[in-house]
N, C-alpha and C positions, 0 to 999 in steps of 0.2 A: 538705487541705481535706476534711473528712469529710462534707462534702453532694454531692461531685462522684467518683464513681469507674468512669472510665473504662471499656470494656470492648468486645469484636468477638473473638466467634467464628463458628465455623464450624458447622452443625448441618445432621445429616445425617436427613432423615424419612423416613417411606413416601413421601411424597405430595414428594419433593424435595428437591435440597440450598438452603441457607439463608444468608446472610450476618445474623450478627445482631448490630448495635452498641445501645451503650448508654453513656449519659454520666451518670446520677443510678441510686444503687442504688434500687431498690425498697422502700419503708418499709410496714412491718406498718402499718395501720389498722386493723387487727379487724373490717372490712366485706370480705365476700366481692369479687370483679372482676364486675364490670358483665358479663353475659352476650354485649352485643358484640359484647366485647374474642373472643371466642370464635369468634366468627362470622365469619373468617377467610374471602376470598372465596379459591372456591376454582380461582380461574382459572390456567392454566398459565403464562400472556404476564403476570403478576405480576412487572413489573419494582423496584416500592418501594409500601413500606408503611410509614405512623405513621398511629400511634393516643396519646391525648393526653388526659389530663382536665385541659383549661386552667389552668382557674382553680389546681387544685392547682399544678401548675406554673409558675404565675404568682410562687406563694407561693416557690418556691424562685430561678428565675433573677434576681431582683434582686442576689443576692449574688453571683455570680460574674460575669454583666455588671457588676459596678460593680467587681470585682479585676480585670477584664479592660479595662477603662476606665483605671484607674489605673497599671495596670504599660503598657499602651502609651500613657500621656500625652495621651490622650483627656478632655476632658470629661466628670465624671459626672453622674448623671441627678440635679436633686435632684428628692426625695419632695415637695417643695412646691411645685412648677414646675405649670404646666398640665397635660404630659403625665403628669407622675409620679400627681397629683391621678386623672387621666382613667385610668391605669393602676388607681389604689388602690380607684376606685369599679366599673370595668365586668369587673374582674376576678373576682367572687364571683361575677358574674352568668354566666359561659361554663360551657358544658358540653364535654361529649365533641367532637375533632376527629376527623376520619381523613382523610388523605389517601394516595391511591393513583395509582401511575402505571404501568399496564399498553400493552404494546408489540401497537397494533389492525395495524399493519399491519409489514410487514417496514423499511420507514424511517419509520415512525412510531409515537408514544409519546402516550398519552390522559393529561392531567392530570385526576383527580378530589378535590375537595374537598368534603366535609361537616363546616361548621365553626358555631356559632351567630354568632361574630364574624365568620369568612370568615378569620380568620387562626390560628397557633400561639402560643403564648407565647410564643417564639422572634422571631417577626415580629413580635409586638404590643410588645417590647419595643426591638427596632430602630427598629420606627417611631416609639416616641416619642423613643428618644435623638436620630435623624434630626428630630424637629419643634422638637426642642431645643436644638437645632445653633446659634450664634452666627451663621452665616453660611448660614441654612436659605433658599432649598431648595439650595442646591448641596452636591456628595456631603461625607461624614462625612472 
């Protein structure tokens, strides 16, 4: 599948070691990275970080959610269903996600999300398979 390639290493910095994964290669756009993407907070109790330009990524998981639909005999989503529709149109409109989750106390962990949806392409596309469920609301 040449949209989907795998990847987690290990990366050692000044500033820390790193666990870093990845599931879609990176594609050239000939547009510089969002200054952001840079802007890397620089806290120590940095327990997870994603960053996300939705909509792009919108553009890609349809395809692999729907081979992953089909090889486990799931339900796939059709494009003309309400949520697929709801998917097609609010998708252009999302920008930049991040989500972080930093450890404030010794047994505890801070969820932060900056999203324009409040979700990931990831979740926005669960959620619609989820509303499109023959037997909604109960689980998938």
């Amino acid at each position: 599948m040449p949209f989907v390639a795998p990847k987690l290493e290990a990366l050692h910095e000044p500033s820390g070691d790193f666990l870093f994964a990845e599931v879609f290669p990176n594609s050239p756009k000939g547009k510089p990275l969002p200054p952001e993407l840079f802007a890397l907070p620089g806290q120590t109790n940095l327990v997870y970080y994603h960053w996300e330009i939705t909509a792009e990524r919108l553009e890609l998981l349809p395809q692999l959610t729907q081979l992953a639909l089909m090889v486990t005999q799931h339900r796939q989503l059709d494009a003309q269903s309400a949520a697929g529709k709801w998917l097609a149109a609010v998708g252009p409109t999302l920008g930049t996600s991040v989500t972080e989750v930093t450890q404030t106390e010794p047994d505890q962990l801070t969820f932060m999300r900056k999203a324009p949806g409040g979700l990931t392409a990831v979740e926005l596309i669960a959620l619609a398979n989820w509303l499109e469920t023959t037997n909604f609301p109960a689980a998938i």
